[in-house]
C-alpha positions in Angstrom: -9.0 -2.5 -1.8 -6.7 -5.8 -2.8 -5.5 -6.5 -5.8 -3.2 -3.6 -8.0 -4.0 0.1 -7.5 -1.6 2.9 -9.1 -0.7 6.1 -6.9 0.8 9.2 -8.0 3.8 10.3 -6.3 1.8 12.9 -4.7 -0.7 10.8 -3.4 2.1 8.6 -2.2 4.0 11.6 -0.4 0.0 12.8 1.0 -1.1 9.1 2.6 2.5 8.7 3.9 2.8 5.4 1.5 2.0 2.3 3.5 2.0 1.3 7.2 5.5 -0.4 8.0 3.5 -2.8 10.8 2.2 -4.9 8.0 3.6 -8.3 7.6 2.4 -11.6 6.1 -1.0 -12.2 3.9 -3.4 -9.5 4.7 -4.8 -6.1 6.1 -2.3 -3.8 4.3 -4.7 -3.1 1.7 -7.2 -2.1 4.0 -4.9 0.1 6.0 -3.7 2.1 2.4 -7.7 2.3 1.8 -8.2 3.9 5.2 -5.3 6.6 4.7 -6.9 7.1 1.4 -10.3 8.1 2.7 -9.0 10.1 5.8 -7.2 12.4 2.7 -10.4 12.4 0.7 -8.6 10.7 -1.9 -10.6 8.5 -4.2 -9.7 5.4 -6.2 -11.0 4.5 -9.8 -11.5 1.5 -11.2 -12.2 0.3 -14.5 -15.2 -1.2 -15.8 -15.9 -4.9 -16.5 -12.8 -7.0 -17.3 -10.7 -4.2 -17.7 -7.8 -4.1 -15.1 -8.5 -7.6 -13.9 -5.9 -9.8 -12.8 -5.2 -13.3 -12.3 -3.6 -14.1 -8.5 0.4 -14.8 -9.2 0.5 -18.0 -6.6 -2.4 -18.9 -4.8 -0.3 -21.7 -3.1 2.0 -19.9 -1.1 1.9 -19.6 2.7 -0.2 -16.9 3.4 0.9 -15.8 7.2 -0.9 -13.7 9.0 -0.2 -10.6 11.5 -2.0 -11.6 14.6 -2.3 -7.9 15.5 -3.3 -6.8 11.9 -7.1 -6.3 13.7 -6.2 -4.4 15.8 -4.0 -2.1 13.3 -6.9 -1.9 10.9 -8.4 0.1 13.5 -9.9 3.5 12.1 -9.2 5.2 15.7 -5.6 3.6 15.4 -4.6 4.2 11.7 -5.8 7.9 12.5 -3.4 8.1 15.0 -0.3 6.7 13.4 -0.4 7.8 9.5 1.9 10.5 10.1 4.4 8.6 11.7 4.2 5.0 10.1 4.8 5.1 6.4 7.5 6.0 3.7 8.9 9.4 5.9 10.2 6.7 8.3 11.9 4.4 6.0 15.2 4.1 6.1 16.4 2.7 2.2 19.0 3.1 -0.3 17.5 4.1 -3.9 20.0 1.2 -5.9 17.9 1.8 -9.7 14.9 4.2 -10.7 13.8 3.5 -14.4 10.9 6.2 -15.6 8.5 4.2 -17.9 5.4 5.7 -19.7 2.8 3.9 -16.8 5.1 3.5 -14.1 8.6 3.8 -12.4 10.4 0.9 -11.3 12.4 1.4 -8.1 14.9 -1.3 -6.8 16.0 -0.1 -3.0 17.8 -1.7 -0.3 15.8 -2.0 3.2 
């Protein structure tokens, strides 16, 4: 997938948000595009130069999870979507502000 995608809260709540076992540059993406397709959820993207941006900081260390092959897995993401994801995240909500295209969240982890 890479780059920015928008979810609805309700394809947030269905994929189980993201994996928690992600850390450092890499594979994350993939993982949210393999809960995607196991909930027959589709992504659009816009035509041509719409919705295109520009990498923030392509100078930053860009660690990698040495087991983020291994988590990328089909078989393994599968497995663990139901119980690696937002339901198991333990935060504090400290500001929501609703905007017209999105809702900012700022939580404690």
């Amino acid at each position: 997938m890479g780059g920015v995608t928008a979810f609805s809260w309700r394809h947030i709540e269905t994929i189980n948000g993201a994996s928690n076992l992600f850390y450092g540059w890499g594979g994350e993406d993939d993982e949210l595009a393999v809960r995607l397709q196991l909930n027959n959820i589709t992504v659009d993207r816009p035509s041509g130069t719409k919705g295109v941006f520009a990498e923030f900081d392509r100078n930053h260390p860009r660690e990698r999870n040495p087991q983020r092959k291994e988590l990328l897995k089909s078989k393994i993401v599968a497995s663990r979507w139901r119980n690696d994801g937002i339901n198991q995240t333990r935060y504090q909500l400290l500001d929501r502000r609703d905007y017209e295209q999105f809702v900012w969240i700022l939580a404690a982890i």
